[in-house]
C-alpha positions in Angstrom: -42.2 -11.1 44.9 -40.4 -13.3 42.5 -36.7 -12.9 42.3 -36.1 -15.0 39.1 -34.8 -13.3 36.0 -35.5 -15.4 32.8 -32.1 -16.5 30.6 -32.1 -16.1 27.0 -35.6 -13.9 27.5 -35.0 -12.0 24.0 -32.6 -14.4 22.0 -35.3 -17.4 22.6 -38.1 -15.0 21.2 -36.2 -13.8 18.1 -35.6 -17.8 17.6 -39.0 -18.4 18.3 -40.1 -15.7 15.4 -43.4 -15.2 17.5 -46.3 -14.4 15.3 -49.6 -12.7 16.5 -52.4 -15.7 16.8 -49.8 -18.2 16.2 -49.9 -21.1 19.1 -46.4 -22.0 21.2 -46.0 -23.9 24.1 -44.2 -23.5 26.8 -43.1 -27.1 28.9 -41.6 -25.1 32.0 -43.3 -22.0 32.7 -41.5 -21.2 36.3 -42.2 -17.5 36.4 -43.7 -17.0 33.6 -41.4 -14.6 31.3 -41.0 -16.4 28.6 -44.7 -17.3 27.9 -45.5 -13.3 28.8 -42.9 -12.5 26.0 -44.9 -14.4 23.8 -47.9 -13.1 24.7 -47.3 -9.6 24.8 -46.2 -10.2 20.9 -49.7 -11.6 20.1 -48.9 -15.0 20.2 -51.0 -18.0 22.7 -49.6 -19.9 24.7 -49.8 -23.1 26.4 -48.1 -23.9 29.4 -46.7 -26.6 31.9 -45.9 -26.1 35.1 -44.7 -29.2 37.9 -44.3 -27.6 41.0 -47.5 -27.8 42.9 -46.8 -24.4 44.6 -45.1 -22.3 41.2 -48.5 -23.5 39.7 -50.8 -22.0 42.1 -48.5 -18.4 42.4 -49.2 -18.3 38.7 -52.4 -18.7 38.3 -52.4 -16.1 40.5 -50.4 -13.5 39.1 -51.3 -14.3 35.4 -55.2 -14.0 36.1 -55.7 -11.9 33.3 -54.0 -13.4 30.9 -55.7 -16.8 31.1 -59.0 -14.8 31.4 -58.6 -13.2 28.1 -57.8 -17.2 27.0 -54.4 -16.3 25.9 -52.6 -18.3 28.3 -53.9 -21.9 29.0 -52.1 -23.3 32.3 -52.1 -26.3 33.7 -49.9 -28.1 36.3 -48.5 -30.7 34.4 -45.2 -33.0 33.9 -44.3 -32.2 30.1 -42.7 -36.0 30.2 -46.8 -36.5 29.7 -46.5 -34.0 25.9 -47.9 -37.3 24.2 -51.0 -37.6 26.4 -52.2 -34.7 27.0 -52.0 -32.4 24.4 -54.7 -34.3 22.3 -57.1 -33.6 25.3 -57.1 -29.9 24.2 -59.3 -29.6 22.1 -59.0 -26.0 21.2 -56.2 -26.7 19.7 -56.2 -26.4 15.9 -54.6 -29.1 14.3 -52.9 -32.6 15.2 -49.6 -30.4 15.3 -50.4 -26.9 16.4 -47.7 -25.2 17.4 -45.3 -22.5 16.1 -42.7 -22.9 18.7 -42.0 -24.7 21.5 -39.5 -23.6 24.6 -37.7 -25.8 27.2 -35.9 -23.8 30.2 -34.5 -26.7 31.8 -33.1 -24.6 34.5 -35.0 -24.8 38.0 -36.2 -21.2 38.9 -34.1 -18.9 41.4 -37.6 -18.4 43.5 -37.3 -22.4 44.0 -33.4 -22.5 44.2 -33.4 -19.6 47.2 -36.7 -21.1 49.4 -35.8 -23.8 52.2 -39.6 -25.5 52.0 -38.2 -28.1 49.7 -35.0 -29.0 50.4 -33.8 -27.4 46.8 -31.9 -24.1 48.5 -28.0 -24.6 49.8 -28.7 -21.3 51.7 -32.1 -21.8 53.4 -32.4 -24.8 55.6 -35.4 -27.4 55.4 -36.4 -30.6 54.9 -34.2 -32.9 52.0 -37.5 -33.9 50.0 -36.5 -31.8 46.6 -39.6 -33.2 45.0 -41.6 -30.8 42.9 -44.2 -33.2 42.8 -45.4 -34.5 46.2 -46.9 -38.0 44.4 -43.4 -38.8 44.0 -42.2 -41.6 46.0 -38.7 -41.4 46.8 -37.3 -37.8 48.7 -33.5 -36.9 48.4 -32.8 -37.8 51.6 -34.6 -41.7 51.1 -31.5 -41.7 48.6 -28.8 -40.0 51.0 -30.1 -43.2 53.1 -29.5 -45.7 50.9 -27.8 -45.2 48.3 -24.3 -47.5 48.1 -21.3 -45.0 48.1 -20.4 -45.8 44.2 -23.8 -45.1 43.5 -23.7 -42.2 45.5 -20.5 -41.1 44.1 -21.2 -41.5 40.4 -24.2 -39.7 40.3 -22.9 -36.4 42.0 -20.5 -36.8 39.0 -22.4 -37.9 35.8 -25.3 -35.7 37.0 -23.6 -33.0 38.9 -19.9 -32.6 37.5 -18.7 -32.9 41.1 -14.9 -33.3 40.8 -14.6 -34.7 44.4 -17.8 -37.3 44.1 -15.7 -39.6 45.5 -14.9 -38.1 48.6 -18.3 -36.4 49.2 -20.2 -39.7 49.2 -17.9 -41.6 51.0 -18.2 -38.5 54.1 -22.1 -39.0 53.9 -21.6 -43.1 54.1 -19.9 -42.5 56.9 -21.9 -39.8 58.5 -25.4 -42.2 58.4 -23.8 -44.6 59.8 -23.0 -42.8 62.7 -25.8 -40.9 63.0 -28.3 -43.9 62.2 -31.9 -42.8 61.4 -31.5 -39.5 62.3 -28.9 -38.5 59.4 -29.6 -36.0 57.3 -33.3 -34.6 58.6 -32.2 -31.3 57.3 -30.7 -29.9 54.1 -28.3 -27.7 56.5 -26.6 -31.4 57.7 -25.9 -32.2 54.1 -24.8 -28.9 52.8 -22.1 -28.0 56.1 -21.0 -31.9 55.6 -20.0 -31.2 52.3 -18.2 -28.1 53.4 -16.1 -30.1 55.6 -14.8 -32.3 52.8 -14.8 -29.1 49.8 -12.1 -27.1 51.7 -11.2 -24.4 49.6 -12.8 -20.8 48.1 -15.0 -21.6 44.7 -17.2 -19.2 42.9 -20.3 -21.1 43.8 -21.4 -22.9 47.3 -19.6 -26.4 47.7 -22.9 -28.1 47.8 -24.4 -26.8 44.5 -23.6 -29.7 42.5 -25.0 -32.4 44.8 -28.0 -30.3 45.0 -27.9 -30.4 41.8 -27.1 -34.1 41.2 -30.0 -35.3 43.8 -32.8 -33.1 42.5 -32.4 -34.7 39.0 -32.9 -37.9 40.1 -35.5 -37.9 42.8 -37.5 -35.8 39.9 -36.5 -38.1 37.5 -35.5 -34.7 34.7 -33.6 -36.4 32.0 -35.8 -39.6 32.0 -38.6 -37.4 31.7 -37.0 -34.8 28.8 -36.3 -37.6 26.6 -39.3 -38.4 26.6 -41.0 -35.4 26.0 -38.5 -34.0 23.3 -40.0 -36.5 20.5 -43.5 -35.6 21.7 -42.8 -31.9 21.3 -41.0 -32.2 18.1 -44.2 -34.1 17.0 -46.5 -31.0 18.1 -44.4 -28.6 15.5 -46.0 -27.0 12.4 -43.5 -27.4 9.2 -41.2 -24.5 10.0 -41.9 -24.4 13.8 -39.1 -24.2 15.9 -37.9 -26.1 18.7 -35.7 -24.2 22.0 -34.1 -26.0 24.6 -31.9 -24.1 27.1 -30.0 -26.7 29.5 -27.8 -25.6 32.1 -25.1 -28.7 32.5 -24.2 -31.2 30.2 -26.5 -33.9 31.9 -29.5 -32.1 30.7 -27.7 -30.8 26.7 -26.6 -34.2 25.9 -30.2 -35.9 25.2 -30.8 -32.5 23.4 -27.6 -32.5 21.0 -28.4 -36.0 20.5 -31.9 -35.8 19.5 -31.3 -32.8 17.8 -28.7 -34.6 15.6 -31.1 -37.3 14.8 -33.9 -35.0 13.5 -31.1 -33.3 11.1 -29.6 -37.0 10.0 -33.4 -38.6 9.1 -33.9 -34.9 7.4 -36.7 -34.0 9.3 -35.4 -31.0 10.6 -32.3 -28.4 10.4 -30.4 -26.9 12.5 -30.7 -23.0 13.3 -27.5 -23.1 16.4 -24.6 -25.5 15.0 -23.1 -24.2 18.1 -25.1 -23.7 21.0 -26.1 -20.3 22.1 -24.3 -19.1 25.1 -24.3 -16.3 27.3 -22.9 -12.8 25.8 -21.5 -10.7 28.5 -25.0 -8.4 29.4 -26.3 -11.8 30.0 -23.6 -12.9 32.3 -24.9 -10.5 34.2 -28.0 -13.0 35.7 -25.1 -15.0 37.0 -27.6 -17.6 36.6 -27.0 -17.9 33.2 -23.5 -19.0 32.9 -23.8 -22.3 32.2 -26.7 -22.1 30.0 -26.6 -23.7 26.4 -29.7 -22.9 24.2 -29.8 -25.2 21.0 -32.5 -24.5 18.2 -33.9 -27.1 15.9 -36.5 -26.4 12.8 -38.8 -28.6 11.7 -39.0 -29.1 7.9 -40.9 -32.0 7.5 
């Protein structure tokens, strides 16, 4: 049973406006509660999903759904938005949709399992790929990464205070350990124990977890690309959402989002982003999220 809880579940539908018949896609459908939202308010929906295994659970568990052709799923990257959408040809129009919603956050389901590598609580193999086609695993970078390269990506991608430190510890570790370093997630996550002494509100490791599934899934390579796609599938008046959860994810959002408003294309509906109130702070996995909204005008 899934243990995820969806962030922003009723502000991102009242930004969305959902109206019945309307089409919306959906670029990271996780569990599914955003897209059910939007369904259960009459609108369709098209959805992405990456992870082979999140894919399968649900088609599973939204059987009726996509039997009554009200949710179309498909296990797909949204980085390829500009290739696939004009496959679908039941799609109305060149620009179809009403809404589109980014949840950039990886689900709590995948965060809390071991099989990937993604969990700081489960032990298992450092892979972290949600795609299996994809070459390079978290540990190939553990491996060989240089420490500087190590170190500034826990920071510019993970807002690790002690980068530095960490990756200089897991230089010196492989070369100790030789081949067999870091085999397990467990090895990374008590090394970094060692060098985080001190209490903190979440575990030590998070941010490198953090840091290293961004890059061996390539995330903010693949949302700027997909960003001018999407805004490229919006009706006139059809909203854009994107919730991010650190700033390595909302700064290609602000930035595109200020782009759209300065060529007039588009306005914006958050001139702050959207942040947690204190019922949502109650999914503690919400308190970093960020949701921006951008309508399309022309």
């Amino acid at each position: 049973m899934s243990t995820h809880q969806t962030v922003f579940l009723q502000s991102a539908l009242d930004f969305l406006n959902v109206k019945s018949g309307a089409w919306y896609l959906d670029t990271t459908f996780g569990a599914g509660g955003h897209s059910r939202a939007i369904i259960e308010k009459g609108g369709k929906v098209v959805a992405y999903e990456y992870d082979q295994t999140t894919y399968e659970q649900a088609c599973q568990t939204f059987q009726t759904e996509i039997a009554q052709n009200s949710l179309y799923l498909y296990h797909q990257n949204f980085a390829n938005l500009s290739k696939h959408l004009p496959t679908l040809d039941f799609l109305p129009s060149v620009s179809p949709f009403a809404g589109i919603i980014f949840d950039l956050g990886t689900s709590s389901d995948q965060l809390m399992s071991g099989a990937k590598g993604l969990s700081v609580y489960e032990n298992g193999p450092l892979d972290m790929r949600l795609d299996q086609s994809l070459a390079v695993t978290a540990r190939d970078l553990l491996l060989v990464l240089s420490e500087k390269q190590l170190s500034e990506t826990f920071f510019n991608l993970g807002g690790e205070l002690e980068a530095r430190k960490i990756a200089k510890a897991i230089v010196n570790y492989r070369q100790k350990q030789g081949p067999n370093a870091f085999l397990n997630s467990q090895e990374l996550t008590q090394l970094i124990a060692r060098v985080k002494k001190g209490k903190s509100k979440i575990h030590p490791a998070t941010k490198v977890f953090q840091a290293l599934r961004i890059v061996v899934n390539d995330e903010l390579n693949n949302l700027t690309r997909a960003l001018p796609a999407a805004f490229n599938a919006l009706q006139i008046n059809g909203r854009l959402v994107v919730i991010a959860f650190h700033d390595g994810e909302d700064r290609p959002v602000k930035h595109f989002f200020k782009q759209q408003v300065q060529a007039q294309t588009a306005h914006l509906l958050t001139k702050k982003p959207f942040v947690p109130d204190s019922q949502e702070l109650e999914n503690h996995r919400s308190r970093s999220a960020k949701m921006r909204v951008l309508e399309k005008i022309i």
